[in-house]
C-alpha positions in Angstrom: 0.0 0.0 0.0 0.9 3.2 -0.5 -0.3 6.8 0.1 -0.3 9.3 -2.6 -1.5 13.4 -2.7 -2.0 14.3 -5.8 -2.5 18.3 -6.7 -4.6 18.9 -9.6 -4.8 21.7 -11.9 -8.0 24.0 -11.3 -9.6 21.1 -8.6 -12.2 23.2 -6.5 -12.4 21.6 -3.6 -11.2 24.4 -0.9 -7.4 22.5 -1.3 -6.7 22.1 -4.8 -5.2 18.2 -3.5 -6.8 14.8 -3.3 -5.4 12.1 -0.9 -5.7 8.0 -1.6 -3.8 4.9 -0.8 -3.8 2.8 -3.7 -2.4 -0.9 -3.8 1.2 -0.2 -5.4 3.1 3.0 -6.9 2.1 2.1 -10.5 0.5 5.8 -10.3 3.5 7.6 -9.9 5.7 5.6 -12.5 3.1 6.0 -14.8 2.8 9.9 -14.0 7.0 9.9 -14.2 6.7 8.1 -18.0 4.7 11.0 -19.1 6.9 13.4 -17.4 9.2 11.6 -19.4 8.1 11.6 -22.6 4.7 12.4 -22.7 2.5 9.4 -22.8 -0.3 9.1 -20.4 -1.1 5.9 -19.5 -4.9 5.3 -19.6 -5.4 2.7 -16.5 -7.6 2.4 -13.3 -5.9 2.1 -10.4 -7.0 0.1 -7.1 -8.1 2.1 -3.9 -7.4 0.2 -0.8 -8.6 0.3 2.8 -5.9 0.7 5.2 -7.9 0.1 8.0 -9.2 -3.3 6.2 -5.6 -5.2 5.8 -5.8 -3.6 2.5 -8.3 -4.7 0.9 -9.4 -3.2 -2.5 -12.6 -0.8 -2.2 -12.4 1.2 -5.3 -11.0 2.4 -8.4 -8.6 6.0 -8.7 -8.6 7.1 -12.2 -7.1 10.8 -13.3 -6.0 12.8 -16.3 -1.7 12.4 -15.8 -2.0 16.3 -18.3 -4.1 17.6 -14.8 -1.6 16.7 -12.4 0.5 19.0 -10.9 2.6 17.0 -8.4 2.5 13.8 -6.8 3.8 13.1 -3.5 4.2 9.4 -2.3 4.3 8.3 0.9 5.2 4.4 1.3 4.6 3.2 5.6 7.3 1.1 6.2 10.6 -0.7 3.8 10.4 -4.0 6.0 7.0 -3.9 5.1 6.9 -3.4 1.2 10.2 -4.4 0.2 9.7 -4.4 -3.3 9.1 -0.8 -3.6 12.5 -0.2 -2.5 14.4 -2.5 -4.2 16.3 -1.9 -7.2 15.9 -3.5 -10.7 17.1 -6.8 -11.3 19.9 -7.2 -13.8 17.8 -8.9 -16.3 15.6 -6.1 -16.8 17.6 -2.8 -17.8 20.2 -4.8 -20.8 23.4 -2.3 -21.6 23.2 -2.1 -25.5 26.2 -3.7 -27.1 28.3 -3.3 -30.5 25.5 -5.2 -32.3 22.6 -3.3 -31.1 23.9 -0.3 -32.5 24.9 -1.4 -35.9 21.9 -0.6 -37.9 20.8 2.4 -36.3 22.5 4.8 -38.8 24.5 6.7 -35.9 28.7 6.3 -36.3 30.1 6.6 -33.2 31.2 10.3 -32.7 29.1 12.1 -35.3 26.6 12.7 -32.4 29.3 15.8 -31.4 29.2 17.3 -34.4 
């Protein structure tokens, strides 16, 4: 679980913030992406009950182009330790000589 505030653009609710705890920090990786590069993910995200053993209640859904800024708040590392936890090897591959062969770049043109 995981507790986010999220500040919307033109919300008119006296704070101009809504708070949730949703099931995982999917939100703000997807909200980083289209920091990123501008893709908004179009997903429902699952609110939980932290008074419930967090069980699902609900679904958070919101326009990523209204968000202002996110900020996450995760309750404990011993408790969610795969929120802190860095990729595995596997999953982020260096490119090698191969990988760039057809991709029409020659090394060192970039600089000119």
């Amino acid at each position: 679980m995981v507790y986010f505030t999220v500040y919307l653009k033109n919300l008119n609710n006296g704070t101009g913030y809504v708070d949730t705890a949703l099931v995982d920090d999917q939100l703000m990786r997807d909200y980083l992406q289209f920091l990123d590069i501008g893709v908004k993910a179009h997903r429902a995200y699952a609110v939980v009950d932290p008074g419930a053993n967090d069980t699902p209640v609900g679904i958070f859904a919101v326009n990523l182009a209204d968000v202002a800024a996110i900020t996450v708040t995760v309750p404990r590392q011993d408790t969610q330790p795969e929120l802190f936890s860095a990729p595995s090897p596997t999953e982020a591959k260096s490119p090698g000589p191969t990988d760039l062969a057809g991709s029409g770049v020659e090394p060192g043109q970039a600089d000119k």
